[in-house]
N, C-alpha and C positions, 0 to 999 in steps of 0.2 A: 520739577517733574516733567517728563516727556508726554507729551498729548499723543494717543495711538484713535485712529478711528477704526472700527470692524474688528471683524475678530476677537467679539467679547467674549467666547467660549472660552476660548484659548485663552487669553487670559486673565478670565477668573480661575482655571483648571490650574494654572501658577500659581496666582495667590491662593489660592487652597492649599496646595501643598504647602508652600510655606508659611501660613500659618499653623499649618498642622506639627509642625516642628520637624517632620521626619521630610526632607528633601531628599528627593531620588538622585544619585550622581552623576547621571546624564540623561539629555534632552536635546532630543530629534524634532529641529522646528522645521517643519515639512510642508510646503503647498507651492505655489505659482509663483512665479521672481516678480521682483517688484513691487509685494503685498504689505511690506515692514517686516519681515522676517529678522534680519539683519538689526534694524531697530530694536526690536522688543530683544532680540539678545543681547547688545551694548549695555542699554535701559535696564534689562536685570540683572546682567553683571554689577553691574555700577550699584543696584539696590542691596544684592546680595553684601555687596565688601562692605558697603558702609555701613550695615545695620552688624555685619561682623565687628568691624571696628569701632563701632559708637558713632559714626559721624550721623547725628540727628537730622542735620540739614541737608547732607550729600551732596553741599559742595565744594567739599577738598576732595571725598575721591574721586567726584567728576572732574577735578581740574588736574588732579592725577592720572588718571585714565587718558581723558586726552592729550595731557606732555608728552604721554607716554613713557612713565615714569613710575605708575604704582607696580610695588614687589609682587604682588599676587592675582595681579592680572598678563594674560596673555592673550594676544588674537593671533590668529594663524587664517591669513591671506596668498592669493599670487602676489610676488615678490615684484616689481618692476624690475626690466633688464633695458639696455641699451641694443636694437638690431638696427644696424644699416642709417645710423646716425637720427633714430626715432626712439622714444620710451616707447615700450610694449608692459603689458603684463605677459609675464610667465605662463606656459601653457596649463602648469600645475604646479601643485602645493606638495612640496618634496618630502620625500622623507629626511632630509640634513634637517627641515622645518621643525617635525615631527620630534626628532633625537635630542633636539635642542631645550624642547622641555624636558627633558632626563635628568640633568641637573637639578633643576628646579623641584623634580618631587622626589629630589633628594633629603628637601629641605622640610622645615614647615612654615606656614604660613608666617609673615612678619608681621603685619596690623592687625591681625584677628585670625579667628581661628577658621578660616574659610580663605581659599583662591579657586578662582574661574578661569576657565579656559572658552573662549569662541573661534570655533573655527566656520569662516566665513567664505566659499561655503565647503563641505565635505564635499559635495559632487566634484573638486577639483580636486581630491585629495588622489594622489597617484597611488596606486595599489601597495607600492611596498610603504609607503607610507601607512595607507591603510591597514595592513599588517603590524604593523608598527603601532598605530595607535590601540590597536583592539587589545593588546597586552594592558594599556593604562585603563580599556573600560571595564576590561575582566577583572583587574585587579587595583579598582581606585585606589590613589594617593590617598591619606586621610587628608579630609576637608576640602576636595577638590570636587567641582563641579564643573563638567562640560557641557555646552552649549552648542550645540551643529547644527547649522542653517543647512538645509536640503533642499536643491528644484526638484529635483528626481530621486527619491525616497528609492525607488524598486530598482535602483541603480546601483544602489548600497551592496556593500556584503552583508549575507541575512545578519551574519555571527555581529555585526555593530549594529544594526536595529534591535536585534532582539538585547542588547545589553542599555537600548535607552526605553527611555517612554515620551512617545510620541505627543510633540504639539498640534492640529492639522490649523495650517492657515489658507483662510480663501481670496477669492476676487472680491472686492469690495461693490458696492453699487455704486451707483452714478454719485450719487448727493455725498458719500463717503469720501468719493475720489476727490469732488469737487472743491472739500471741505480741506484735504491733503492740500491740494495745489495753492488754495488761496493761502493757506499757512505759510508751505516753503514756497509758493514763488508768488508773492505779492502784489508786483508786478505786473502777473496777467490781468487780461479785462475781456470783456465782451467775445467776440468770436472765435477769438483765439486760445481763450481761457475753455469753452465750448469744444473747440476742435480736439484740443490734448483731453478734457474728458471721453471722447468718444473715442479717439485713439488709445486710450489708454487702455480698454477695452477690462477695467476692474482693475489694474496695476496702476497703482500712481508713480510708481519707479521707474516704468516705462515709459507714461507723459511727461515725465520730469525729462528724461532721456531727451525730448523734442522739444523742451522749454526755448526761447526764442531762437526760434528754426522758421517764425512764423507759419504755424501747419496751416492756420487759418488760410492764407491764400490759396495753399495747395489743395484744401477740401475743397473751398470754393472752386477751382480750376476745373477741379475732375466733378461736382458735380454740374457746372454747366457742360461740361464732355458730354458725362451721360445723360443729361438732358437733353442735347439738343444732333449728338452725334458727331459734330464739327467737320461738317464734311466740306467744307474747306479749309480745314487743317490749321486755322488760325489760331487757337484755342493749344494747340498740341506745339505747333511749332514753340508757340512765344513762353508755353513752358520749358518747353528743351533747351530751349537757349538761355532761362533765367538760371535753369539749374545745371548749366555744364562748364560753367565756370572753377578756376580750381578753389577762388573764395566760397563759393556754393557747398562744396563736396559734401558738407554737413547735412545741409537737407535734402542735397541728394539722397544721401543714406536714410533718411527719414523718409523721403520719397518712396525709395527702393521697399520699405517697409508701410507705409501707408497702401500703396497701388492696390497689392490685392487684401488688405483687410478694407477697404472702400469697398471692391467688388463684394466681398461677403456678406457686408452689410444693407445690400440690398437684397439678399436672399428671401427674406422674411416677407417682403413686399412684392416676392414672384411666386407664381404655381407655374406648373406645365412645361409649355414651351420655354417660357420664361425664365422659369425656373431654372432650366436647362443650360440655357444660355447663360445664366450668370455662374452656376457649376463649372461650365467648360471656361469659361472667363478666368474666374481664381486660377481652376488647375494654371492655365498657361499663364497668368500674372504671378504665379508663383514660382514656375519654372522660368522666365526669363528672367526676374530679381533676383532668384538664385545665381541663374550662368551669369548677369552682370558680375555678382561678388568674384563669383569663383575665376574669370576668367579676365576681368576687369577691362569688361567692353566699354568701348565709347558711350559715356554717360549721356551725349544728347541725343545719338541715335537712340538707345535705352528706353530714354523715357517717352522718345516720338514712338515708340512704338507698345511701351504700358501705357500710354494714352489713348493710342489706339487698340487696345484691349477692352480697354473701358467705353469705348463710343459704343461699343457694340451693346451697351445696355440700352442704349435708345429705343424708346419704343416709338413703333413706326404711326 
C-alpha cells in the first residue's frame, strides 16, 4: 500500500464513497501540482481493479499496471516526441489519445467488472479532445471510472466539471513535505534536505524537481547576498560562474526559479520601506527569470544580475 501524507479530507471523502458501494464515475482531483495528485490517482486505480478482480493482496494488479499490461487500465499523458534530436513531451494530450479509448468501451471489462481511466493531467487535454471525452463523461461506459488530475480546475470546460465530483487537494506543511522527501529521496541530509523543504513551498513534487541540484549551496549563496549586499561582487560573480556552465544548466533552472521565491520569503520579515523594496525585488526577479527562459540569455550574465536583485535586500 502506498504511504500519502496530507490531504486526509480528500481522501477519507474516497474511501467513503467506496465503501458506500455506490462510486460516482468520475473524479476531479483538483489543487496545486506537485501535492500527490497524480499519486492518489494511480494508488486508486490500482485499489479499484484489484478489489474488482479479487486480487486481496494487489500485487498482481500492481505489477500489471506497471508493465503496463493490465486490460482495464488506461492513463492518458503527453506522449514523448523526438524535436531537433532531443525527447520533448508533447505540448498536449490529443484527441487520436482520447479516440483511442473508443474501442475499449466497446468492450467490457476483462478481470472484473470495473476499468479505470487516469488522465494525467486534464489541463493538458486539447479542446477537441476535451470534446471528445465529455461524450464518455455524459454517457459512462458501464463499469468505468475516470480519474482527472487538474492544476487548473477553472480552466476546465464547466460541461466536464460539472459531470465529476470533485477531490480538493492542498499544500502540504513543512513536516508533511519533509516526511515526502525523506521517503523518495533518502539520500538527502542536513541543509540540503532543509533547502528543498522550503523550496518546496508545500509541493514536494516540486522539491523532488531540485533533488541533487544541491539547492543548499544556492540558498546559502543568496542568503549571504542579502546579508551582507556583496558589494564587491564576490559572492555574485563566483555564482555566475558555478552556474554557467553547460554541465550546470540544471541548477541553473532551479536557480532561475529559487531567485525570486528567496525574495519572497523575506516578505514576512519586512514592513514599510522594506517591505517595499523586497515587492519591487520579486516583481523584477521574476521578470528577468522569465526573459532569461524566454529569450535564452546568457546564463552567467543572468544570474550576475538576479544576484544583484537580491543584494538589494541588505539592510543598511
Amino acid at each position: 500500500m502506498t504511504s500519502f501524507h496530507g490531504n486526509a479530507a480528500a481522501r477519507a471523502a474516497f474511501d467513503a464513497a467506496i465503501d458506500s458501494g455506490v462510486l460516482h464515475h468520475a473524479w476531479l482531483l483538483a489543487g496545486p501540482q506537485g501535492v500527490g495528485k497524480g499519486r492518489f490517482a494511480r494508488d486508486a486505480a490500482a485499489r479499484l481493479l484489484a478489489s474488482s478482480a479479487g486480487d486481496a493482496t494487489g500485487e498482481r494488479t500492481r505489477a500489471l499496471i506497471e508493465a503496463g499490461s493490465h486490460p482495464d487500465y488506461r492513463e492518458l499523458a503527453r506522449l514523448e516526441k523526438e524535436e531537433r534530436g532531443e525527447t520533448r513531451l508533447a505540448r498536449s494530450i490529443t484527441i487520436a489519445q482520447v479516440r483511442a479509448l473508443h474501442p475499449l468501451f466497446a468492450t467490457t471489462p476483462s478481470l472484473g467488472p470495473r476499468r479505470v481511466i487516469v488522465i494525467d493531467a486534464i489541463d493538458d487535454l486539447e479542446r477537441e479532445g476535451a470534446n471528445a471525452l465529455l461524450k464518455s463523461l455524459e454517457e459512462p461506459p458501464p463499469g468505468t471510472v475516470f480519474l482527472l488530475v487538474s492544476h487548473a480546475p477553472g480552466r476546465l470546460l464547466p460541461t466536464i466539471r460539472s459531470r465529476c465530483r470533485t477531490l480538493r487537494f492542498n499544500l502540504l506543511d513543512e513536516r508533511e513535505v519533509r516526511e515526502v522527501l525523506r521517503e523518495q529521496a533518502p539520500d538527502l541530509r542536513g541543509d540540503e534536505l532543509e533547502a528543498l523543504v522550503r523550496a518546496a513551498a508545500g509541493s514536494p513534487g516540486r522539491a523532488l524537481r531540485y533533488a541533487g541540484l544541491d539547492l543548499g549551496a544556492i540558498d546559502n549563496a543568496l542568503t549571504t547576498i542579502a546579508r551582507t549586499g556583496d558589494r564587491a561582487n564576490a559572492e555574485r560573480t563566483r555564482l555566475a560562474k558555478a552556474l554557467s556552465t553547460k554541465a550546470a544548466q540544471p541548477r541553473y533552472e532551479a536557480f532561475l526559479d529559487r531567485a525570486p521565491e528567496f525574495i519572497a520569503l523575506q516578505a514576512p520579515e519586512r514592513a514599510g520601506d522594506e517591505l517595499r523594496v523586497v515587492l519591487d525585488a520579486y516583481e523584477e526577479a521574476q521578470a528577468i527569470a522569465g526573459a532569461a527562459r524566454r529569450l535564452s540569455l546568457d546564463a552567467g550574465g543572468t544570474v550576475f544580475e538576479l544576484a544583484g536583485v537580491v543584494a538589494r535586500l541588505a539592510r543598511s
